[in-house]
C-alpha positions in Angstrom: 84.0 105.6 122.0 82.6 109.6 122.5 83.1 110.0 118.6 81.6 106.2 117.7 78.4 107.2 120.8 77.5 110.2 118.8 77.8 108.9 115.5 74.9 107.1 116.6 72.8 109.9 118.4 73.1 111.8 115.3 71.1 109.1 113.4 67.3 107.7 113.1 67.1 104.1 114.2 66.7 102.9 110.9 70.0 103.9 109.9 73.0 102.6 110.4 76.4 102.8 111.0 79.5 100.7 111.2 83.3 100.9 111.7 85.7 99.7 108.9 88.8 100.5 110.7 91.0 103.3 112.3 88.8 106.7 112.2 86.7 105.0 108.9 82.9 104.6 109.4 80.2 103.8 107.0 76.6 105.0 107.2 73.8 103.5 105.7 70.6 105.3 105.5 67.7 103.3 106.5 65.2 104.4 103.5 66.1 105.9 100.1 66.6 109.5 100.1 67.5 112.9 97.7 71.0 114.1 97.5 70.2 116.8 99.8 68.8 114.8 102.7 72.2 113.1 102.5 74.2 116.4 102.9 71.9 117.1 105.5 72.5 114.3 107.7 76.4 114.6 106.3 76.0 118.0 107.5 74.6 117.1 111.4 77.0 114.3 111.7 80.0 116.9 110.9 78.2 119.2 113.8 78.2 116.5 116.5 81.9 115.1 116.3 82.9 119.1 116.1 82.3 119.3 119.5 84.7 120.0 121.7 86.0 116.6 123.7 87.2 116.6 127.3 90.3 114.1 127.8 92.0 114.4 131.1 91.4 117.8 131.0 92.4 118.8 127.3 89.8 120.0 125.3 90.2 118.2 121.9 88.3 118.8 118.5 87.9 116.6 115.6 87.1 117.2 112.2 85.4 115.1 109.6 85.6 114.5 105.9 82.8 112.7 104.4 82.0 110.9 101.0 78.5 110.5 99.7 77.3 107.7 97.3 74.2 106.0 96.5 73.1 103.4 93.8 71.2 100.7 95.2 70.9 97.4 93.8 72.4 98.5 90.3 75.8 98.4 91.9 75.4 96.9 94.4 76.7 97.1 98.0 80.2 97.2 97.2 79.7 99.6 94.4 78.6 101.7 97.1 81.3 101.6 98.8 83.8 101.8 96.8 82.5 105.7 95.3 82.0 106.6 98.9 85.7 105.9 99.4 86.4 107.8 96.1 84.2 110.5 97.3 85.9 110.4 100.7 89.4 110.8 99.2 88.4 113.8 97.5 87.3 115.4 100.1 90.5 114.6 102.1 92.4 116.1 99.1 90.2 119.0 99.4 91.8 119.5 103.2 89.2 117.2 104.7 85.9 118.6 107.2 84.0 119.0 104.1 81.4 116.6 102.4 81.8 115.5 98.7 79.0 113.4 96.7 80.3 111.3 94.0 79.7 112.4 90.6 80.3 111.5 86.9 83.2 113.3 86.7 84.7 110.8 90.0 82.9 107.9 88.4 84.7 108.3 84.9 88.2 108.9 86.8 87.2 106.0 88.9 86.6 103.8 86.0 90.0 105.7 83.9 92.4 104.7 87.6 90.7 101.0 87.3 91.7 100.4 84.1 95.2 101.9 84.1 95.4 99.7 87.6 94.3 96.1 85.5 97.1 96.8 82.9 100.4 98.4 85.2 101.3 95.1 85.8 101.4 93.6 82.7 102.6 96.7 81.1 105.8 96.1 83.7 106.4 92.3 82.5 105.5 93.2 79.1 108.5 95.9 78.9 105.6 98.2 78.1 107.7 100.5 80.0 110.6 102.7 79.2 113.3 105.5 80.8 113.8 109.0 79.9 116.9 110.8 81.1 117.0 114.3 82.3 120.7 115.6 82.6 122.2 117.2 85.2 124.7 120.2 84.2 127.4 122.4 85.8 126.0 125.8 85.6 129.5 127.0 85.9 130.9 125.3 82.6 127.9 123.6 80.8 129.6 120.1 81.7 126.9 116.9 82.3 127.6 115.3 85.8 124.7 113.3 85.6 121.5 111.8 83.9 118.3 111.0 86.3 116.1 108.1 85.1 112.3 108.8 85.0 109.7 106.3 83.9 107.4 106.4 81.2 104.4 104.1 80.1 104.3 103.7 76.5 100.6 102.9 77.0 98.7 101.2 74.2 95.7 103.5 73.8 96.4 106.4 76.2 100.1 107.2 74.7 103.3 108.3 76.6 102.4 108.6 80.2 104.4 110.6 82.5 105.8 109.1 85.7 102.7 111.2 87.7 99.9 109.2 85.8 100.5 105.8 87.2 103.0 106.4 90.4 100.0 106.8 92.5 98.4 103.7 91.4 101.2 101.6 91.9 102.0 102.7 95.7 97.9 102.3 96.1 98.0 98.7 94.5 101.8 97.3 96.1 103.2 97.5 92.6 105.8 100.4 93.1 108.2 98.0 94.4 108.4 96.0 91.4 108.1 99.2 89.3 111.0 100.7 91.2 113.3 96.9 90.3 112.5 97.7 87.1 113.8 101.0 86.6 116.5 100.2 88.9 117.6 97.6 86.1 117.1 99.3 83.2 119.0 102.4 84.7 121.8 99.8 85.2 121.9 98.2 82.3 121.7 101.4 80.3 124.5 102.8 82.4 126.6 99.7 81.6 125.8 100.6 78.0 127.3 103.7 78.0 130.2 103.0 80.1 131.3 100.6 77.5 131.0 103.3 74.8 132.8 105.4 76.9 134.8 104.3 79.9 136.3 107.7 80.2 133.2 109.6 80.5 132.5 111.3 84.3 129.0 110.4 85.0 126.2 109.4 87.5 122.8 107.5 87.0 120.3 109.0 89.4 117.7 106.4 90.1 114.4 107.6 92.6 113.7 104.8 95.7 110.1 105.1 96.4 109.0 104.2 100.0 108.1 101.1 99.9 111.6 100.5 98.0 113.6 101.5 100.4 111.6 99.4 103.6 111.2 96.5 101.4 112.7 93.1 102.3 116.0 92.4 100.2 115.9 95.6 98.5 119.9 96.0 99.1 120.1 92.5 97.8 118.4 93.4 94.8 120.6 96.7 94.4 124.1 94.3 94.6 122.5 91.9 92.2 121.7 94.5 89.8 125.2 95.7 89.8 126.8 92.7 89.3 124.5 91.6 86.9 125.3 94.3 84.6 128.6 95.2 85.9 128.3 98.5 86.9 130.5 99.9 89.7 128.5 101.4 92.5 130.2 105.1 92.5 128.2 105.3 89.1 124.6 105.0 90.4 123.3 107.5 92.9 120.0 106.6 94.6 117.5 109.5 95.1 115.0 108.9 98.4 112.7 111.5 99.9 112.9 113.2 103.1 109.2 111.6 103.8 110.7 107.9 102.7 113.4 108.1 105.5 110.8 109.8 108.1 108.7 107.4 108.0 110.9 105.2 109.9 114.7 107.5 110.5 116.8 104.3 112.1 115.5 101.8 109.8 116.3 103.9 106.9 119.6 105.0 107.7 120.6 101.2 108.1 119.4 100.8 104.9 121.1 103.5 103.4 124.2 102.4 105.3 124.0 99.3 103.4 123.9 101.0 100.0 126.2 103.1 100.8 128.9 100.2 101.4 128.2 99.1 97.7 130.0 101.8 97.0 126.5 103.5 95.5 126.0 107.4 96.3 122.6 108.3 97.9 120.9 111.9 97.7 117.5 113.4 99.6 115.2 114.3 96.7 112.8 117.3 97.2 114.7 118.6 100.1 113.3 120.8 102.3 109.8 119.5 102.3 110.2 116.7 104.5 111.1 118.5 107.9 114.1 116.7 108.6 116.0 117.7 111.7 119.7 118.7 111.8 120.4 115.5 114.0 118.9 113.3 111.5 120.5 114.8 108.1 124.1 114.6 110.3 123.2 110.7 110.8 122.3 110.2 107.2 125.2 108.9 104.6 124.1 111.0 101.7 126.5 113.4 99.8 123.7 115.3 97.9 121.0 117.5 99.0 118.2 118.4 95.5 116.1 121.1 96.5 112.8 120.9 95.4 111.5 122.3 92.4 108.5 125.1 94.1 111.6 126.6 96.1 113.3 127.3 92.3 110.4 128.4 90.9 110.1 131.5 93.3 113.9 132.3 93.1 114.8 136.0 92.7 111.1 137.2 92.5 109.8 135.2 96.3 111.9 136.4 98.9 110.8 133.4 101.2 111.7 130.8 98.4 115.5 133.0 97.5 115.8 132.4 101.5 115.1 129.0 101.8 117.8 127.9 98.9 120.2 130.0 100.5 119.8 128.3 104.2 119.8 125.0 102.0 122.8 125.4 99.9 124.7 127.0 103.5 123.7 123.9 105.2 124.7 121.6 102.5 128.1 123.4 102.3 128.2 123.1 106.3 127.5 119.6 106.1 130.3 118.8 102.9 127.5 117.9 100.4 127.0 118.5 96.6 123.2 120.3 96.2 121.5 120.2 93.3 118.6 122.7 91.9 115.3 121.3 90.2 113.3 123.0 87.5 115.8 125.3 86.5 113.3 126.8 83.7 114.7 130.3 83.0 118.3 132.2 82.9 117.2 134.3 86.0 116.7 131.5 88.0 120.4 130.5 86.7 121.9 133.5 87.8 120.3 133.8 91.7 121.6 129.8 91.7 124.9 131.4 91.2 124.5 133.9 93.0 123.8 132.1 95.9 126.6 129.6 95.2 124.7 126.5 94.1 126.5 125.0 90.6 124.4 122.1 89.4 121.1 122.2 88.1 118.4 120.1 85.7 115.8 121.9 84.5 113.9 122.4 80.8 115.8 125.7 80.2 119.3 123.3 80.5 117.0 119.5 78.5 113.9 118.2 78.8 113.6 114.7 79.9 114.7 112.5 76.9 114.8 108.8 75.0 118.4 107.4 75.0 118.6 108.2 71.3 117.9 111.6 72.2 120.9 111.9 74.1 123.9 111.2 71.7 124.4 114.7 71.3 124.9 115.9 74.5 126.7 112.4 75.5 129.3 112.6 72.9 129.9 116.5 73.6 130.3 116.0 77.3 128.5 119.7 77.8 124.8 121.4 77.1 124.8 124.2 74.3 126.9 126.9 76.3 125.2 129.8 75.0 122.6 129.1 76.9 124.2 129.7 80.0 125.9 132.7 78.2 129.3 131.0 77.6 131.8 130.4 75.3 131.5 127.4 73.4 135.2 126.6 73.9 136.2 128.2 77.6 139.8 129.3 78.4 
């Protein structure tokens, strides 16, 4: 109520101003003005809620972001709106208590977002879709332990997008959950296509669970189906959630994973050590893997906070009795420290790229990466 009351003080009584929900307000100023009367009554509004707030004795502050946007009768009110929110969200990606206007740099990534957000869903009943495989290497002997699946949009006009083009917009629009089926069935029957080639073959699908995934209703029904469907033993598909996706909600999630994890599926925390799990809750979680996220690699052997971090994590992991895998392995330095510091498997672009299924024959039939890359013997004792 203090913040809504001086909202309202900080205005002319022409104006006006409305809640849409939670902390949200719109303002709508009474007569048509420049862009820089609108940063200046931006400006005084971001003054007034900056002030300090007494609650039962705690002085509390508030900031505020705000998003400016005008157009009038050309776009009407909802127009309006709608680049005010994109406005809004920039600011907020900016790290919020600042004031953005909306632009024609916002407007053409408005309309770019809206028509990549039209097309995701048919794109995902079209099969407009498709997986590349990153593998997963011993950095000890070269050997593949694994493959992770990563989604790409073979999109008609705008090419081969990457996973990070259209992820967003699909957890924004409630489609990530059918995305995710999808790539949780093609990862299966891909992996049932490759067992049959090669039954002896010692290798693990790796298959990202997005948020929403994980929470959603059914979702370990739809894991079992997919299994049986394409007759794929659980042991072979490992399911990779983020420490965020089980914070959200710890107890539901570990039920969940619980669940998976009596289909006989493996489960790993992607991005580790960016989601502030506690010891308590990693103990309580039936994962066997720990990856460690990419920006901790990057800094190994030349960041001394990053070369600590990756230590602690691989300790804890070998504490704990799980496997820990390194991300973005993109140089032989970073190999070594990984050594060094006693964590053996990696993906990276130094070990493969991401690749098509046709890409991979080589490295499938060989078992192994190119050796010398890792400074070994092509043949070891």
């Amino acid at each position: 109520m203090t913040i809504a009351e001086r909202l309202r003080t900080s205005l002319r009584p022409d104006d006006y101003c409305v809640r849409l929900g939670g902390d949200e307000f719109a303002v709508l100023l009474g007569e048509r003005v420049g862009s820089r009367k609108a940063l200046a009554v931006a400006d005084r509004i971001r003054g007034s809620v900056a002030q300090s707030i007494d609650a039962g004795g705690y002085e509390v502050t508030r900031t505020t972001s705000v998003g400016i946007a005008s157009g009038g009768a050309v776009i009407g009110c909802e127009g309006v709106l709608t680049h005010a929110d994109v406005a809004l969200r920039a600011a907020k990606r900016r790290g919020g208590d600042v004031v953005v206007s909306f632009d024609e740099e916002m407007r053409a990534a408005a309309e770019e977002r809206s028509e990549l957000e039209l097309s995701l869903r048919s794109a995902i009943d079209a099969g407009d879709l498709l997986l590349y495989y990153q593998p997963e290497f011993d950095l000890r002997t070269g050997n593949l332990l694994a493959v992770e699946a990563l989604v790409r949009w073979q999109h008609p006009k705008r090419g081969l997008l990457p996973a990070a083009a259209f992820i967003a917009i699909a957890e924004e629009t409630n489609l990530v959950v059918d995305l995710g089926l999808w790539v949780l069935a093609e990862g299966c029957r891909q992996m049932a296509v490759w067992v049959k080639e090669a039954p002896q073959r010692s290798m693990t699908m790796r298959i990202n669970v997005s948020p929403a995934q994980l929470t959603s209703l059914g979702f370990v029904s739809q894991v079992a189906d997919c299994l049986s469907e394409h007759g794929v033993p659980g042991e072979l598909i490992c399911l990779e959630i983020t420490e965020h996706a089980v914070m959200q909600d710890v107890s539901r999630s570990i039920g969940v994973l619980d669940e998976l994890r009596a289909l006989g599926i493996t489960l790993a925390i992607d991005d580790f050590g960016t989601g502030f799990s506690s010891m308590t809750q990693l103990k309580r979680m039936p994962v066997s893997t720990l990856k460690i996220d990419r920006s901790f690699v990057s800094g190994l052997g030349t960041d001394t906070s990053d070369t600590a971090l990756v230590d602690s994590i691989v300790k804890l992991a070998g504490s704990f009795g799980l496997d820990v895998v390194a991300e973005g392995v993109e140089t032989i330095e970073m190999v070594r420290e990984l050594q060094r510091l006693g964590c053996y498997r990696a993906q990276g672009y130094l070990l493969s790229r991401p690749k098509p299924v046709e890409d991979l024959v080589e490295v499938l039939s060989a078992g192994h990466l190119d050796r010398s890359i890792l400074g070994l013997a092509e043949n070891p004792g």
